[in-house]
C-alpha positions as CSV (number, residue, x, y, z in Angstrom):
1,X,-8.3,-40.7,-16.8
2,X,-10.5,-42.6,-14.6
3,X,-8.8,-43.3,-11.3
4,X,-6.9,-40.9,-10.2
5,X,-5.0,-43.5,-7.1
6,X,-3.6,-45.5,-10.1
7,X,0.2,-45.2,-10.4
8,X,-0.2,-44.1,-13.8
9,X,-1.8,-40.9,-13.3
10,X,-0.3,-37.9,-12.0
11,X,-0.1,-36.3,-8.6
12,X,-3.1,-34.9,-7.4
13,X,-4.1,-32.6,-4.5
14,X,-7.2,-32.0,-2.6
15,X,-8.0,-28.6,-3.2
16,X,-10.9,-25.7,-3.5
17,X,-10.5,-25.3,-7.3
18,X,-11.5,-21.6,-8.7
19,X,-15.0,-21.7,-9.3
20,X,-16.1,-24.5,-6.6
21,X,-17.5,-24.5,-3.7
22,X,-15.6,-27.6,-2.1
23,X,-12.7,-30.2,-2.3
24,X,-11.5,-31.8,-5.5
25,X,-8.8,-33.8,-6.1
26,X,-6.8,-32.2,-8.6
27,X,-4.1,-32.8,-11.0
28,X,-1.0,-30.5,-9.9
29,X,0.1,-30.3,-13.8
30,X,-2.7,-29.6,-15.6
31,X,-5.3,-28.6,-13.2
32,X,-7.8,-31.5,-14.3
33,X,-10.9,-31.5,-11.8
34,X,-11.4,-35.8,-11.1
35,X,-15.0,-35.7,-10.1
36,X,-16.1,-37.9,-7.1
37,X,-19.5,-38.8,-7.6
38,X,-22.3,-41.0,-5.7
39,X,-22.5,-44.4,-6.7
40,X,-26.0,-45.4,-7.6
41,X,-27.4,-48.9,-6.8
42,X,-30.3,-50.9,-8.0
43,X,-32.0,-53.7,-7.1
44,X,-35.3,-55.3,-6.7
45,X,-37.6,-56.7,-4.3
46,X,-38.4,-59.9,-6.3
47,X,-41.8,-62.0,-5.9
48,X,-43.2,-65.4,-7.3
49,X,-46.7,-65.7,-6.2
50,X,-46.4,-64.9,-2.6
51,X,-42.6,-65.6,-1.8
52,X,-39.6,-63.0,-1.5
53,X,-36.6,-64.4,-3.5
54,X,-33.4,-63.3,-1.2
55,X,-29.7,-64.2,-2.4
56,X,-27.2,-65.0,0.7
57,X,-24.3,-62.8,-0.1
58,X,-21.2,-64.4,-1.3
59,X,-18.6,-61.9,-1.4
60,X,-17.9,-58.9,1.3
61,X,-19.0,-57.0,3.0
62,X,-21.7,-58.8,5.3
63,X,-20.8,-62.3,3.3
64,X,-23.3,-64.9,4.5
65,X,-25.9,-62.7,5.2
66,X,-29.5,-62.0,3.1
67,X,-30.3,-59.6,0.6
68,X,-32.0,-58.9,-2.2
69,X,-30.6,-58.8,-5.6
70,X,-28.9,-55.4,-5.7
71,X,-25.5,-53.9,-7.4
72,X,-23.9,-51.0,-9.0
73,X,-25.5,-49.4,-11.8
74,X,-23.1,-50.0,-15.1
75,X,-22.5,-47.2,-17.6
76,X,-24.5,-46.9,-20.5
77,X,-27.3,-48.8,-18.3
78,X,-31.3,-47.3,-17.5
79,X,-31.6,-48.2,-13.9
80,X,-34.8,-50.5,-14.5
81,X,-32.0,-52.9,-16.9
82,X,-30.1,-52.2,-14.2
83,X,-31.8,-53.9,-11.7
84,X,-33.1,-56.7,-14.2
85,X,-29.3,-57.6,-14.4
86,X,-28.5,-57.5,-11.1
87,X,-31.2,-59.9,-10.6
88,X,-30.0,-62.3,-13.3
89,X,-26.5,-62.0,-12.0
90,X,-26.6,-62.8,-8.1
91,X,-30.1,-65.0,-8.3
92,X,-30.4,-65.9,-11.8
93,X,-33.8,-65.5,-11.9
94,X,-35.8,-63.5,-14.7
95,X,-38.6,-60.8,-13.7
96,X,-40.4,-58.3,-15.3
97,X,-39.8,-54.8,-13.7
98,X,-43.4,-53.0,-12.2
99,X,-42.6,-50.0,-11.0
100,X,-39.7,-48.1,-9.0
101,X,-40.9,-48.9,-4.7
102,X,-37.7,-46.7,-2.9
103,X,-35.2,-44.0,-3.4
104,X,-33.1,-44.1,-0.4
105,X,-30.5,-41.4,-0.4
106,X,-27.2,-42.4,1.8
107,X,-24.9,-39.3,1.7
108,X,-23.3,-40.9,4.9
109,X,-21.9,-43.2,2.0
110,X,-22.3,-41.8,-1.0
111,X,-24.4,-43.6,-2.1
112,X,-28.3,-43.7,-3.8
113,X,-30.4,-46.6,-4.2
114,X,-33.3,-47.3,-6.4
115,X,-35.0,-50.5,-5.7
116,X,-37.8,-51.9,-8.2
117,X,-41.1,-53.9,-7.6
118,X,-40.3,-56.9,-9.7
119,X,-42.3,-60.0,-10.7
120,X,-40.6,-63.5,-11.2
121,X,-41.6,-64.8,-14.7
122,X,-40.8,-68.4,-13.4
123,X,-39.7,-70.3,-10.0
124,X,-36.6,-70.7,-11.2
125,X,-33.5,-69.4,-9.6
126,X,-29.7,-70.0,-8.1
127,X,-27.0,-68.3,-6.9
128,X,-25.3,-66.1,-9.5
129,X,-21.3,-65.6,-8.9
130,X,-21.9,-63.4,-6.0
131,X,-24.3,-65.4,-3.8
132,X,-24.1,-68.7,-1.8
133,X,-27.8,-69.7,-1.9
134,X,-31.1,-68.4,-3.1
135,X,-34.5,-68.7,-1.8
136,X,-37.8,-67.8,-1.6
137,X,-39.3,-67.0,1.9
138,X,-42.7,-66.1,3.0
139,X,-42.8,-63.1,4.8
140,X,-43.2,-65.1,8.0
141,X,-39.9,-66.8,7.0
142,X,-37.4,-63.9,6.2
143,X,-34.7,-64.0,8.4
144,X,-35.1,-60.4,9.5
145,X,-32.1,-60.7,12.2
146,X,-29.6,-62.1,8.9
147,X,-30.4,-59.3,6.6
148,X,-27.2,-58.1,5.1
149,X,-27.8,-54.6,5.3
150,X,-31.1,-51.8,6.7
151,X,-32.3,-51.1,3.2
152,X,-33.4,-54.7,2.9
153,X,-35.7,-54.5,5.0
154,X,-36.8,-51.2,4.3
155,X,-37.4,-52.4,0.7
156,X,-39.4,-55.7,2.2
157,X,-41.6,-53.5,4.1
158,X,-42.1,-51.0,1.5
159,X,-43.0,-53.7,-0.9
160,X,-45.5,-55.2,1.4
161,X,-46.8,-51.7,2.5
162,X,-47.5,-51.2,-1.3
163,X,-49.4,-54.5,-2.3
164,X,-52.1,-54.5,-4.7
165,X,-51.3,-50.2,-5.0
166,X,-50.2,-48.8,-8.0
167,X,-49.6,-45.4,-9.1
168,X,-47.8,-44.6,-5.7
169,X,-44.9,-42.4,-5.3
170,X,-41.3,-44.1,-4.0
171,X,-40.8,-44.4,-0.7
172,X,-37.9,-42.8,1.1
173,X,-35.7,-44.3,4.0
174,X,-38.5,-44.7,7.1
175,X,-38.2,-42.2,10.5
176,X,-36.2,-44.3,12.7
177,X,-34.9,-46.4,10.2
178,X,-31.4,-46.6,12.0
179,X,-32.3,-48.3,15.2
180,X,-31.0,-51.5,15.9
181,X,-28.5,-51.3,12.8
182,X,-25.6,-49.7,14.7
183,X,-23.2,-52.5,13.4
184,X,-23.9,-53.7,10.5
185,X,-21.3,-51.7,8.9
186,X,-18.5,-52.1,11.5
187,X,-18.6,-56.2,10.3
Protein backbone atom coordinates (compact mmCIF):
# COMPACT_ATOMS: atom_id res chain seq x y z
CA UNK A 1 0.00 0.00 0.00
CA UNK A 2 2.09 2.55 -1.49
CA UNK A 3 -0.12 5.06 -3.40
CA UNK A 4 -2.93 5.69 -1.86
CA UNK A 5 -4.61 7.79 -5.54
CA UNK A 6 -4.42 4.24 -7.14
CA UNK A 7 -7.82 2.87 -7.87
CA UNK A 8 -6.93 -0.19 -6.10
CA UNK A 9 -6.70 1.22 -2.75
CA UNK A 10 -9.40 2.21 -0.58
CA UNK A 11 -11.09 5.51 0.11
CA UNK A 12 -9.12 7.76 2.08
CA UNK A 13 -9.80 11.03 3.88
CA UNK A 14 -7.68 13.92 4.94
CA UNK A 15 -8.01 13.97 8.55
CA UNK A 16 -6.25 14.89 12.10
CA UNK A 17 -5.69 11.25 13.21
CA UNK A 18 -5.70 10.70 17.23
CA UNK A 19 -2.39 11.22 18.22
CA UNK A 20 -1.17 13.75 15.41
CA UNK A 21 -0.65 16.94 15.19
CA UNK A 22 -1.75 17.51 11.43
CA UNK A 23 -3.39 16.15 8.22
CA UNK A 24 -3.10 12.63 7.04
CA UNK A 25 -4.68 11.00 4.46
CA UNK A 26 -6.37 8.15 5.90
CA UNK A 27 -8.00 4.96 5.01
CA UNK A 28 -11.87 5.22 6.03
CA UNK A 29 -11.86 1.19 6.73
CA UNK A 30 -9.09 0.48 8.54
CA UNK A 31 -7.73 3.71 9.81
CA UNK A 32 -4.16 3.13 8.07
CA UNK A 33 -2.09 6.46 8.35
CA UNK A 34 -0.34 6.90 4.34
CA UNK A 35 2.62 9.01 5.33
CA UNK A 36 3.51 11.87 2.98
CA UNK A 37 6.99 12.43 3.17
CA UNK A 38 9.75 14.89 1.52
CA UNK A 39 11.43 13.62 -1.34
CA UNK A 40 15.09 13.84 -1.06
CA UNK A 41 17.42 14.60 -4.12
CA UNK A 42 20.99 14.24 -4.92
CA UNK A 43 23.19 15.33 -7.23
CA UNK A 44 26.58 16.56 -7.83
CA UNK A 45 28.58 19.41 -8.94
CA UNK A 46 30.89 17.49 -11.33
CA UNK A 47 34.58 18.65 -12.34
CA UNK A 48 37.34 17.50 -14.81
CA UNK A 49 40.27 19.61 -14.37
CA UNK A 50 38.78 22.97 -14.42
CA UNK A 51 35.36 22.44 -16.36
CA UNK A 52 31.76 22.05 -14.87
CA UNK A 53 30.04 19.00 -16.62
CA UNK A 54 26.12 20.29 -17.04
CA UNK A 55 23.40 17.86 -18.65
CA UNK A 56 20.56 19.93 -20.72
CA UNK A 57 17.45 18.51 -19.41
CA UNK A 58 15.53 16.22 -21.57
CA UNK A 59 12.36 15.48 -19.87
CA UNK A 60 9.97 18.10 -17.90
CA UNK A 61 9.90 20.34 -16.13
CA UNK A 62 12.33 23.13 -17.43
CA UNK A 63 13.24 20.64 -20.65
CA UNK A 64 16.00 22.30 -22.56
CA UNK A 65 17.41 24.02 -19.89
CA UNK A 66 21.00 23.24 -17.81
CA UNK A 67 21.61 21.34 -14.81
CA UNK A 68 23.60 19.34 -13.03
CA UNK A 69 23.34 15.70 -12.71
CA UNK A 70 20.63 15.41 -9.95
CA UNK A 71 17.45 12.92 -9.19
CA UNK A 72 15.48 11.22 -6.61
CA UNK A 73 17.18 9.29 -4.13
CA UNK A 74 16.08 5.37 -4.71
CA UNK A 75 15.21 3.09 -1.74
CA UNK A 76 17.70 1.04 -0.26
CA UNK A 77 20.27 3.80 -1.69
CA UNK A 78 23.19 5.98 0.66
CA UNK A 79 22.77 9.32 -0.78
CA UNK A 80 26.63 9.56 -1.90
CA UNK A 81 25.60 6.12 -4.45
CA UNK A 82 22.87 8.13 -4.94
CA UNK A 83 24.30 10.91 -6.50
CA UNK A 84 27.09 8.66 -8.28
CA UNK A 85 24.09 7.11 -10.17
CA UNK A 86 22.37 10.01 -11.01
CA UNK A 87 25.56 11.08 -12.54
CA UNK A 88 25.92 7.89 -14.53
CA UNK A 89 22.42 8.04 -15.57
CA UNK A 90 21.69 11.68 -17.12
CA UNK A 91 25.61 12.34 -18.08
CA UNK A 92 27.14 9.01 -18.15
CA UNK A 93 30.16 10.08 -16.76
CA UNK A 94 31.96 8.27 -13.73
CA UNK A 95 33.30 10.45 -10.56
CA UNK A 96 34.60 9.74 -7.40
CA UNK A 97 32.38 11.47 -4.64
CA UNK A 98 34.66 14.25 -2.20
CA UNK A 99 32.61 15.39 0.10
CA UNK A 100 28.77 16.60 0.60
CA UNK A 101 28.95 20.90 -0.61
CA UNK A 102 24.89 21.84 0.18
CA UNK A 103 21.80 20.80 2.01
CA UNK A 104 19.19 22.96 0.77
CA UNK A 105 15.93 22.42 2.48
CA UNK A 106 12.68 23.30 0.13
CA UNK A 107 9.61 22.87 2.38
CA UNK A 108 7.81 25.15 -0.26
CA UNK A 109 8.08 21.71 -2.13
CA UNK A 110 8.79 19.26 -0.10
CA UNK A 111 11.59 18.69 -0.94
CA UNK A 112 15.66 18.28 0.37
CA UNK A 113 18.56 18.26 -1.66
CA UNK A 114 22.03 17.05 -0.94
CA UNK A 115 24.44 17.94 -3.62
CA UNK A 116 28.10 16.26 -3.60
CA UNK A 117 31.61 17.69 -4.60
CA UNK A 118 32.50 15.20 -7.21
CA UNK A 119 35.55 14.53 -9.39
CA UNK A 120 35.36 13.14 -13.00
CA UNK A 121 37.66 9.98 -13.28
CA UNK A 122 37.75 10.63 -17.14
CA UNK A 123 36.54 13.25 -19.90
CA UNK A 124 34.17 11.07 -20.91
CA UNK A 125 30.58 11.79 -20.95
CA UNK A 126 26.92 11.91 -22.93
CA UNK A 127 23.58 12.38 -22.35
CA UNK A 128 22.00 9.59 -20.21
CA UNK A 129 18.09 8.96 -21.06
CA UNK A 130 17.07 12.11 -19.43
CA UNK A 131 19.35 14.73 -21.04
CA UNK A 132 19.71 16.16 -24.56
CA UNK A 133 23.43 17.12 -24.41
CA UNK A 134 26.31 17.27 -22.06
CA UNK A 135 29.14 19.47 -21.63
CA UNK A 136 31.70 20.82 -19.82
CA UNK A 137 31.92 24.68 -19.32
CA UNK A 138 34.41 26.89 -17.76
CA UNK A 139 32.98 28.92 -15.31
CA UNK A 140 33.15 31.93 -17.66
CA UNK A 141 30.94 29.75 -20.02
CA UNK A 142 27.97 28.52 -17.86
CA UNK A 143 24.96 29.61 -19.26
CA UNK A 144 23.82 31.22 -15.94
CA UNK A 145 20.46 32.78 -17.65
CA UNK A 146 19.62 28.66 -19.03
CA UNK A 147 19.97 27.14 -15.70
CA UNK A 148 17.11 24.81 -15.20
CA UNK A 149 16.38 25.54 -11.82
CA UNK A 150 18.06 28.24 -8.45
CA UNK A 151 19.80 25.34 -6.76
CA UNK A 152 22.15 25.06 -9.72
CA UNK A 153 23.60 27.83 -9.37
CA UNK A 154 23.65 27.82 -5.83
CA UNK A 155 25.53 24.48 -6.05
CA UNK A 156 28.09 26.23 -8.77
CA UNK A 157 28.78 28.93 -6.57
CA UNK A 158 29.12 26.94 -3.48
CA UNK A 159 31.44 24.68 -5.29
CA UNK A 160 33.58 27.50 -6.40
CA UNK A 161 33.35 29.25 -3.02
CA UNK A 162 34.79 25.94 -1.58
CA UNK A 163 37.89 25.23 -3.94
CA UNK A 164 40.94 23.93 -2.61
CA UNK A 165 38.86 23.77 1.28
CA UNK A 166 38.24 20.81 2.89
CA UNK A 167 36.78 19.91 6.04
CA UNK A 168 34.04 22.60 5.58
CA UNK A 169 30.54 22.32 6.70
CA UNK A 170 27.56 22.24 3.85
CA UNK A 171 26.30 25.17 2.69
CA UNK A 172 22.65 26.08 2.99
CA UNK A 173 20.41 27.97 0.44
CA UNK A 174 22.28 31.69 0.21
CA UNK A 175 20.25 35.12 1.72
CA UNK A 176 18.46 36.32 -1.25
CA UNK A 177 18.71 33.32 -3.09
CA UNK A 178 15.12 33.82 -4.65
CA UNK A 179 15.71 37.01 -6.57
CA UNK A 180 15.44 36.93 -10.16
CA UNK A 181 13.88 33.15 -10.04
CA UNK A 182 10.25 34.27 -9.72
CA UNK A 183 9.36 31.95 -12.84
CA UNK A 184 11.22 29.30 -13.18
CA UNK A 185 8.57 27.17 -11.66
CA UNK A 186 5.57 28.65 -13.41
CA UNK A 187 7.34 27.10 -16.99
Amino acid sequence: MTDPSHSDYPPTDRMIPEGEDRERLVCRHCRHIFYENPKIIVGAVCLWQDQYLLCRRGIEPRKGFWTMPAGYLELSESTENGAIREVWEEAMAHVAIDALLAVYNLPIISQVHMIYRAAMTAPDHAPGMESLETRLFTWDEIPWHDLAYPNVAWSLRHHRDLEGQTGFAPRGIPDNAWAGWDSWRAE
